[in-house]
Each structure stands twice: as C-alpha cells, then as structure tokens.
C-alpha positions as a Markdown table, in Angstrom:
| # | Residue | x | y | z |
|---|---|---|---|---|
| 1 | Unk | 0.0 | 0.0 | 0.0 |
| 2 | Unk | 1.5 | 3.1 | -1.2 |
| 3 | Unk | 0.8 | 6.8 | 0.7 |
| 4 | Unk | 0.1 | 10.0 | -1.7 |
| 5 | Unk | 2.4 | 12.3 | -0.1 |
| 6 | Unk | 1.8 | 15.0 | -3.1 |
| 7 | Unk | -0.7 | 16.9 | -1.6 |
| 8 | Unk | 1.1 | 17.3 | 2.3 |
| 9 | Unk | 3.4 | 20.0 | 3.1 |
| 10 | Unk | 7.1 | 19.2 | 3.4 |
| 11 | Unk | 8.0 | 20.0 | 7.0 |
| 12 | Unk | 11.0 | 18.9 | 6.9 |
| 13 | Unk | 11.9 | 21.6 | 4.7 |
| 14 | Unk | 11.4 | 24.6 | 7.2 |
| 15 | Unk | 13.6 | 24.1 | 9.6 |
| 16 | Unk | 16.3 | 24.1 | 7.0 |
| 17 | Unk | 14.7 | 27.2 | 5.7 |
| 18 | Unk | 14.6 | 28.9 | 8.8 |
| 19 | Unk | 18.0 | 27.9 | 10.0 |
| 20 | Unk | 19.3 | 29.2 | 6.4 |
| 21 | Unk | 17.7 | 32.7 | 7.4 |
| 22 | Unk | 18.7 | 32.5 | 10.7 |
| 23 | Unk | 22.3 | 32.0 | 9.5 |
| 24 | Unk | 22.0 | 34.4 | 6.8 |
| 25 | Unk | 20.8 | 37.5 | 8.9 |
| 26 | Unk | 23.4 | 36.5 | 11.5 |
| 27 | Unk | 26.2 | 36.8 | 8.6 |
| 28 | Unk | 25.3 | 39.8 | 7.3 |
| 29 | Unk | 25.2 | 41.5 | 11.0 |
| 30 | Unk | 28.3 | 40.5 | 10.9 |
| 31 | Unk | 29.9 | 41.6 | 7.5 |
| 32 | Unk | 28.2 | 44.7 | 8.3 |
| 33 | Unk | 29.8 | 45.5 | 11.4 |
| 34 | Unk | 33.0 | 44.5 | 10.5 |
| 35 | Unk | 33.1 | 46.7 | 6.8 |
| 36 | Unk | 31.4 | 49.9 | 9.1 |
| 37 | Unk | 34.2 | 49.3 | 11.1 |
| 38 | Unk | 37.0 | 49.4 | 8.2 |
| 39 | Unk | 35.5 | 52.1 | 5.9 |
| 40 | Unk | 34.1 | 54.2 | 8.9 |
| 41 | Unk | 32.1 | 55.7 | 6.0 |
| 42 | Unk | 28.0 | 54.2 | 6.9 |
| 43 | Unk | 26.6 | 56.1 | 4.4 |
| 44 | Unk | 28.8 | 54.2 | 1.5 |
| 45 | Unk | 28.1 | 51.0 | 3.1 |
| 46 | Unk | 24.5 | 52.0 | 2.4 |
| 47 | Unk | 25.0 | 53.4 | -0.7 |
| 48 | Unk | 27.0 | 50.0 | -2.1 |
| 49 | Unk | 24.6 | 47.3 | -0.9 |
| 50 | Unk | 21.3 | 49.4 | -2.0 |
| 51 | Unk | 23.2 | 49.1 | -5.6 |
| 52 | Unk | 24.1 | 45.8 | -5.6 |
| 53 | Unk | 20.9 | 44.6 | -4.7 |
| 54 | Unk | 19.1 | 47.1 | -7.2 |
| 55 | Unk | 22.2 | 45.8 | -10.4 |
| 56 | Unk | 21.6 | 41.8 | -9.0 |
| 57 | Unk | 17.7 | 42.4 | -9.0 |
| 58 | Unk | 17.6 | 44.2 | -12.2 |
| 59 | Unk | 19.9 | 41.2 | -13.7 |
| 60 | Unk | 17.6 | 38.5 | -12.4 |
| 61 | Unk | 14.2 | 40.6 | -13.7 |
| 62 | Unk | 16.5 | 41.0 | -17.2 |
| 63 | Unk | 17.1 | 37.0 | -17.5 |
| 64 | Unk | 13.5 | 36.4 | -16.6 |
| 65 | Unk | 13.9 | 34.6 | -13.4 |
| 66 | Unk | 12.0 | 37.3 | -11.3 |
| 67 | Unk | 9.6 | 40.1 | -12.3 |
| 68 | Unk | 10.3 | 43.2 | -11.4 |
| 69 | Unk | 8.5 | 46.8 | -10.9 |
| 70 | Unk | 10.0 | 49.3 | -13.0 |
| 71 | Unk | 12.2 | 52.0 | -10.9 |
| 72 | Unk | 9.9 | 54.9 | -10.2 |
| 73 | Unk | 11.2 | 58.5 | -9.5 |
| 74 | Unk | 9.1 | 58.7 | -6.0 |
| 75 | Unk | 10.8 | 55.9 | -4.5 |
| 76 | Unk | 14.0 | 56.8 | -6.1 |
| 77 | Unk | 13.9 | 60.7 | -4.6 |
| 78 | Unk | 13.2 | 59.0 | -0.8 |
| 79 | Unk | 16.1 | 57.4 | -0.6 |
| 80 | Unk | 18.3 | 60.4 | -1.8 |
| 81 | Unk | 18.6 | 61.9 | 1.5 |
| 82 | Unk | 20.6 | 58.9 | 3.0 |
C-alpha cells in the first residue's frame, strides 16, 4: 500500500529554511559590522549594498527569473537623502 504524499506539506523543509535565514541574517550583521568598522564611511556602506541589490535584482528581472516593478522617481527621490 502506497501513501500520496503529493498533496502534504514538506515540513522537513522549514527548519532548514529557517536555520538558512537565521544564519544568513546572522552573517550579514556581521559583514556589516566589521566593513562599518574598516571604511568608517556608513553612508557608503548604504549606498554600495542598495546598488548591488538594485544591479543583482535588475539582472535576475532581465534573465526572466523574477519580475520586477519598474524604478519609479518617487521611490528613487526618498532614498536620496541617506
């Protein structure tokens, strides 16, 4: 006797999901800290990981592996001040 397993979720899976966040957050709180505390320049930091997430999200939406709003002026000019 064989059990349809298609329909159930995998729980096995969110632990590993979580743990993966968990892990990832932690990482970055790191690498954060440490690169404020070489460059001493916050506002770059800022600056360089808005970017690379904007040029890595605009490469995804541009090989079609994620849609993506286009870049609006409004959201663009609240950001300026940082």
């Amino acid at each position: 006797m064989t059990r349809d397993l298609s329909n159930k979720p995998l729980y096995a899976t969110t632990p590993f999901a979580v743990g993966g966040y968990m892990l990832c957050s932690a990482t970055l709180l790191i690498v954060n800290k440490y690169a404020i505390y070489k460059v001493a320049a916050p506002s770059f930091i800022l600056f360089s990981q808005l970017m690379g997430t904007a040029i890595v999200v605009k490469a995804f939406a541009a090989t079609g592996q994620i849609e993506c709003d286009p870049l609006e002026t409004e959201k663009v000019k609240k950001f300026m001040p940082v």
